[in-house]
C-alpha positions in Angstrom: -20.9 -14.4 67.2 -20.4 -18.4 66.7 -21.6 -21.5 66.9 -21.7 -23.7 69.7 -20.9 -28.0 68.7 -20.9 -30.6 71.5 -19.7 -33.7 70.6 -20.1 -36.8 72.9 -20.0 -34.7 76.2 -20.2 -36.5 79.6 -19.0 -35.0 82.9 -19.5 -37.5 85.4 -19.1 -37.0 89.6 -17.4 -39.8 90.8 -19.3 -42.6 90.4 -22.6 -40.3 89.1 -23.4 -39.5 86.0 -24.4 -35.9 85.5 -24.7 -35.8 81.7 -23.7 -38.6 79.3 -22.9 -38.5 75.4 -24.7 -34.9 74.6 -24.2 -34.1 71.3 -25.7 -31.4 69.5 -25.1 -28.3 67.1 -26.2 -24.5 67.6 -26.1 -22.6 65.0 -24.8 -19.0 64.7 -27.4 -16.8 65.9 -29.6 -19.0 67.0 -32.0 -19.3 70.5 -31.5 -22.8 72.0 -33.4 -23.4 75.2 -32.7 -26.6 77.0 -35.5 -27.3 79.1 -36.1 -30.5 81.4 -37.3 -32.0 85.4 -34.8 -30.6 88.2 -31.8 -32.7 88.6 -31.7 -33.2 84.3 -28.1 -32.0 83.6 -29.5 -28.7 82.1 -27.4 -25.9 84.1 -23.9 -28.6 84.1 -24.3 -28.8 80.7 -24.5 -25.0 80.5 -21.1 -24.7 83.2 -19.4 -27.0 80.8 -20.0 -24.8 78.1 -19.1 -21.3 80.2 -16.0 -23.4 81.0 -16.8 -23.6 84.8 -17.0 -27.2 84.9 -14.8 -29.3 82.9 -16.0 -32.7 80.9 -14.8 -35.9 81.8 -14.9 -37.0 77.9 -15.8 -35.5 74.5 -15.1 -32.1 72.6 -16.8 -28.8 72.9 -16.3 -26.3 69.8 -16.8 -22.5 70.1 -16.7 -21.1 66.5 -15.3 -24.1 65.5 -12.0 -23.8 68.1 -11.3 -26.8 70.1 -12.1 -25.0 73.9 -11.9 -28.0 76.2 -8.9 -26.6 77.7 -9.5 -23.3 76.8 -10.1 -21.5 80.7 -13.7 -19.4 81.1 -12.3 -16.0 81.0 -10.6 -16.5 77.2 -14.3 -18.5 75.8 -15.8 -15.0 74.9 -19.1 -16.3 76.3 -21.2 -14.1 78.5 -23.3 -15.9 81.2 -26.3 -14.5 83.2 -27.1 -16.4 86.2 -30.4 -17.1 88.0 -29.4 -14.7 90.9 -28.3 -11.8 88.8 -25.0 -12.2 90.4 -24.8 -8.0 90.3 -21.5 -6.3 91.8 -23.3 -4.8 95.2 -20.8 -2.0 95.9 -20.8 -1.0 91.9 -23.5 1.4 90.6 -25.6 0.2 87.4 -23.6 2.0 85.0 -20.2 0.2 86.6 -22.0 -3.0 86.7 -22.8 -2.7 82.8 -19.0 -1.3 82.4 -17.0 -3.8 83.9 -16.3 -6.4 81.5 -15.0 -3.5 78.8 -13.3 -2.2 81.8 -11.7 -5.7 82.7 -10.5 -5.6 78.8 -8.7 -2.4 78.9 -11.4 -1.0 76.4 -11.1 2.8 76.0 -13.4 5.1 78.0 -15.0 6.6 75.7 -15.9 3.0 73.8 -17.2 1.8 77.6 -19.8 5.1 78.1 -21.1 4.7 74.6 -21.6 1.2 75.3 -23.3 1.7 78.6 -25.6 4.6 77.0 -26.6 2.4 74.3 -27.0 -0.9 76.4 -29.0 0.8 79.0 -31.4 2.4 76.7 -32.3 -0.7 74.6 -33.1 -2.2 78.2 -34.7 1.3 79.3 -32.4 1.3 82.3 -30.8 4.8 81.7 -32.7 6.3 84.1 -31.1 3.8 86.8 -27.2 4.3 86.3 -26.7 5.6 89.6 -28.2 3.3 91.2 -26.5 -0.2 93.1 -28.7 -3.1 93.2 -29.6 -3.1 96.6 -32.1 0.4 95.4 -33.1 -2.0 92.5 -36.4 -4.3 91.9 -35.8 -8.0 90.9 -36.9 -7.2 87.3 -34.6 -4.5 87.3 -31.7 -6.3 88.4 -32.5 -8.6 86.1 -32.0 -6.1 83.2 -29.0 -5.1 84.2 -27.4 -8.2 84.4 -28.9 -8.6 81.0 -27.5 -5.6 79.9 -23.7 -6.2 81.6 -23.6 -9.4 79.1 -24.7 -7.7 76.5 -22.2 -4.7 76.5 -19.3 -7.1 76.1 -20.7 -8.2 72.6 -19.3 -11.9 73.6 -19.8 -14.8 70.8 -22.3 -16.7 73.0 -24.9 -15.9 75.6 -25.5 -18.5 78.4 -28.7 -17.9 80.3 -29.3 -20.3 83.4 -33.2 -19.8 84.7 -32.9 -16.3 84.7 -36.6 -15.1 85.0 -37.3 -17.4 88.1 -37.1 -14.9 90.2 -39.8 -13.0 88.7 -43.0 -12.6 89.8 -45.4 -13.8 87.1 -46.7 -10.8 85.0 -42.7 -9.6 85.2 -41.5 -13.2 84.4 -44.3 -12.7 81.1 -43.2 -9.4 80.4 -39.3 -10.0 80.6 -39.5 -12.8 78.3 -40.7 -10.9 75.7 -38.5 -8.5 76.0 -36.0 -11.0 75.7 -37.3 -12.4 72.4 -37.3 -9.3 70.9 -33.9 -8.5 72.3 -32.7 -11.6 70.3 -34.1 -10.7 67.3 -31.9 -7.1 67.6 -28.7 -8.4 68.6 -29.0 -12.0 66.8 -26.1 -13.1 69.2 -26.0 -17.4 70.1 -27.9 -18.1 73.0 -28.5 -21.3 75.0 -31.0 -20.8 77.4 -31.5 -22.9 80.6 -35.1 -23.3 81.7 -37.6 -25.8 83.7 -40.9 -23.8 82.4 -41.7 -25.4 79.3 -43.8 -22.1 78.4 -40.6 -20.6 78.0 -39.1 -23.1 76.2 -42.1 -22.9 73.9 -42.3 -19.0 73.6 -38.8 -18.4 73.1 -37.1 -21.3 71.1 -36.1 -21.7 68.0 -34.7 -25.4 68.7 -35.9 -27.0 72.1 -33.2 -29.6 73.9 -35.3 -32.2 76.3 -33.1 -33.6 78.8 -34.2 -36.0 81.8 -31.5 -38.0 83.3 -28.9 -36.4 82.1 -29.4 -38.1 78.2 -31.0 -35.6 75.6 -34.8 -37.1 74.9 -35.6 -35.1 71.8 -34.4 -31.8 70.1 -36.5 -29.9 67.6 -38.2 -26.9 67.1 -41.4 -26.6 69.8 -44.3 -27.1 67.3 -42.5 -30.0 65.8 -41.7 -31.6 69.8 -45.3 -31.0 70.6 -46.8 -32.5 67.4 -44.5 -35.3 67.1 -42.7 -36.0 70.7 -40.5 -38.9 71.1 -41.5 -40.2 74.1 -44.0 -40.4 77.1 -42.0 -37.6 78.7 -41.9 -35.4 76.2 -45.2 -35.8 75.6 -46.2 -35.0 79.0 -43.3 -32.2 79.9 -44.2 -29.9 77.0 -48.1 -28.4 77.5 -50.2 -27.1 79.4 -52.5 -28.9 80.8 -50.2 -32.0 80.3 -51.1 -34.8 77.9 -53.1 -36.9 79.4 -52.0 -40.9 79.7 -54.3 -43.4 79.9 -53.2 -46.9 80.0 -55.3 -49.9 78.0 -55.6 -53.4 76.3 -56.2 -54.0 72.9 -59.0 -56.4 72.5 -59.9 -56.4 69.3 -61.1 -53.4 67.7 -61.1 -51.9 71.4 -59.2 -50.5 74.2 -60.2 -51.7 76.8 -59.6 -49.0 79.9 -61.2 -51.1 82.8 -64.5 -51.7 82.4 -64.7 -49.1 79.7 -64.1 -49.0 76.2 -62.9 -47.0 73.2 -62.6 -47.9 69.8 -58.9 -48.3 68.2 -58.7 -46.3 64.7 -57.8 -47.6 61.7 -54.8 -45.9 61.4 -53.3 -47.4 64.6 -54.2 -50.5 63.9 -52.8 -50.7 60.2 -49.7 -49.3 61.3 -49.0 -50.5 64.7 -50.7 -54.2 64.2 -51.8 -54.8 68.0 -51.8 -58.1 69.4 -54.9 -59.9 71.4 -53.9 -58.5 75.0 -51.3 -56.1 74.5 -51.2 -53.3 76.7 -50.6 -49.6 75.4 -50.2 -45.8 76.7 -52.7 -43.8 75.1 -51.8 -39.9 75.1 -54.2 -37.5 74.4 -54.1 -33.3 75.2 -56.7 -31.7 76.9 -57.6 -29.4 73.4 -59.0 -32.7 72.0 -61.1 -33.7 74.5 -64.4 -31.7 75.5 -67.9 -31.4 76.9 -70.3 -30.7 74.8 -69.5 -32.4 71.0 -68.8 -29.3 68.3 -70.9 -29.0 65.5 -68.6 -30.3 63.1 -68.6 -33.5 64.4 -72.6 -33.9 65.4 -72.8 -32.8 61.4 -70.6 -35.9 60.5 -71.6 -38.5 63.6 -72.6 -41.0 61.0 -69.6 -40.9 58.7 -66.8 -40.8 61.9 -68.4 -42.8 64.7 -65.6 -44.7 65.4 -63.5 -41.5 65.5 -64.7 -40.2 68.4 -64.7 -41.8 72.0 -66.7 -41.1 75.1 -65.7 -41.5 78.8 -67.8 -40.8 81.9 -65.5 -38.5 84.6 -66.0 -36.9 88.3 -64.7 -33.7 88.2 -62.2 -33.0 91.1 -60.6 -30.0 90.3 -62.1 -26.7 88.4 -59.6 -24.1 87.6 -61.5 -21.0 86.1 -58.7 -18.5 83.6 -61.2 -16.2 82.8 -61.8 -17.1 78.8 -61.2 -20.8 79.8 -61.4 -23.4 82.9 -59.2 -26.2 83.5 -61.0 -29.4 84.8 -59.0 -32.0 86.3 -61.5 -35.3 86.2 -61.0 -39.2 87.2 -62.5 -42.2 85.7 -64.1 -43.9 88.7 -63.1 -47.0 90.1 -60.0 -46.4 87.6 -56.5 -45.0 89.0 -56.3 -42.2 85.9 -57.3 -38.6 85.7 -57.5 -36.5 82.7 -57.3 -32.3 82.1 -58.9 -30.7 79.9 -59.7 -27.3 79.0 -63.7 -25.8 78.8 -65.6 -22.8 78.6 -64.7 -20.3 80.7 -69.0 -19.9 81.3 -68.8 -23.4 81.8 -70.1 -23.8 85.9 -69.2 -27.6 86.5 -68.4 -28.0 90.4 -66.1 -30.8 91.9 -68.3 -34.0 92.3 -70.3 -33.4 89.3 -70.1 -36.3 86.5 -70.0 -35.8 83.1 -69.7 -37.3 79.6 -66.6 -36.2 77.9 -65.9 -37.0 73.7 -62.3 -37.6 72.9 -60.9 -37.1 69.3 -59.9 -40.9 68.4 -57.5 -39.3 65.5 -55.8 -37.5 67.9 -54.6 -40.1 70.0 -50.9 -40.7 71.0 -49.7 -44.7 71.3 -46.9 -45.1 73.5 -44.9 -48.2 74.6 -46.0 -48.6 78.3 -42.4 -50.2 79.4 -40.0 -48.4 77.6 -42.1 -45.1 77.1 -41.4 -44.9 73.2 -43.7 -43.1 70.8 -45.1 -45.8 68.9 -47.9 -43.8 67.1 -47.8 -41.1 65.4 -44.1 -42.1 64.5 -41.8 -38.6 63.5 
């Protein structure tokens, strides 16, 4: 096992920029899951790393060795790719076999380490099997398995559970986490499903434009993200934007109103005018007020904010609906999360009550997190 350290990597296309300056340190052992839009640098990145593409400039350390001209085969890095990329004419077991194989490991070694591969993955009963006679989940395990069995110093996983239908793609993740935790081998994970990212991370890399955007651990991004697209890439329903004018004491969000908390307003000092981002996630907005705060309406009025909304879109999950509202005459929406007994239908309008003290400030031009700062 070993660390992975990028320092200053760009690989650049002729005259496009894939990824530029990415810098950052995985420690030994760790899950890393780089997560970001299509198009974000995420899987060159990874190539760089596997030592399938090269960088145009900075240094990439494996266990603290120089590799930048260091060829794939000698990195001791195992990658799984998003279509399994399985050996069609090979059976499981040879599949699982044939990176020992291609290092002259002794036969006995190789079937132990395919027997105890395959039954960690509960894939015995499939060794004579070629993929063709395999499911997509299973394929997927033994490409799992075939970079495991090599025991390399880093595992590289590029959007490997995309192919999975969605209670597979739920139940292979989990299995993955809890494969981690066994094996406790590096891993840098390539995802665009920020509930993977979320799930299985214990640092998250956001990328958009090929430029890192935040990295931290995924309570930490989602409590405190940097940036507008953070903010709105990680959670489910995304965080909702809406965007306003101070006036005093006020946002103004077209002909409505909400009041601006103390907090902000010490800390960010609004001018007369000034226009703002407001973020705020769909758990802190709701229907009907909770207790708690009808009990303390007096002493927190100007905490809480209310917004009349035409439901468009009602998405019921069983314990909970999603409701996908707009503010009439306004070009904004907002999702939130009700009741699942809740029986609102598109067209209704109702009174929502937004949690003031929850509210995200973000600079409308250049997208920064202006409140609460990290």
């Amino acid at each position: 096992m070993a660390n992975v350290r990028l320092e200053g990597i760009t690989r650049t296309f002729g005259k496009v920029v894939a990824i530029e300056n990415i810098t950052f340190e995985v420690p030994d052992g760790q899950f890393w899951v780089m997560v970001g839009p299509s198009g974000c640098g995420k899987s060159t990145i990874m190539r760089t790393i596997a030592g399938l593409e090269s960088a145009t400039s900075g240094n990439l350390y494996i266990g603290d060795v120089l590799v930048n001209g260091i060829p794939a085969r000698q990195r001791d890095v195992a990658m799984v790719f998003q279509n399994y990329a399985l050996y069609p004419h090979m059976t499981v077991a040879e599949n699982l076999a044939f990176g020992l194989r291609m290092r002259r490991a002794d036969d006995t070694k190789i079937r132990e380490r395919v027997e105890t591969v395959a039954r960690s993955l509960d894939i015995s009963h499939l060794l004579d099997r070629k993929p063709a006679q395999l499911s997509g989940g299973q394929q997927q395990r033994v490409a799992l398995g075939r970079a495991i069995a090599r025991q390399p110093k880093v595992f590289l996983l590029d959007e490997p559970l995309s192919n999975l239908d969605a209670q597979l793609r739920d139940d292979t993740r989990a299995e993955l986490k809890q494969l981690h935790q066994k094996v406790g081998i590096t891993t840098i994970y390539v995802t665009h499903d920020q509930v993977e990212a979320m799930t299985l991370a214990d640092k998250i890399v956001v990328l958009k434009g090929g430029k890192i955007q935040q990295i931290g651990d995924p309570q930490s991004i989602y409590a405190r993200p940097a940036n507008r697209m953070v903010a709105t890439f990680l959670g489910s329903p995304p965080m909702n934007i809406l965007p306003v004018t101070y006036t005093g004491e006020m946002f103004q969000l077209g002909d409505r109103s909400l009041a601006c908390p103390a907090t902000i307003k010490d800390k960010l000092q609004p001018r007369q005018g000034q226009g703002f981002d407001l973020g705020i996630r769909g758990e802190h907005i709701w229907i009907d007020e909770p207790q708690r705060s009808r009990e303390n309406r007096e002493e927190k009025e100007e905490n809480y904010g209310e917004l009349v909304v035409e439901v468009k879109v009602v998405e019921p999950l069983g314990r909970e609906t999603l409701v996908r509202a707009s503010l009439p005459g306004l070009d904004a929406f907002v999702n939130f999360q009700v009741d699942g007994n809740w029986r609102g239908r598109t067209g209704d309008r109702v009174s929502i009550h937004l949690d003031l003290d929850r509210l995200f400030v973000f600079d409308p031009a250049t997208g920064d997190t202006l409140y609460p700062l990290r």
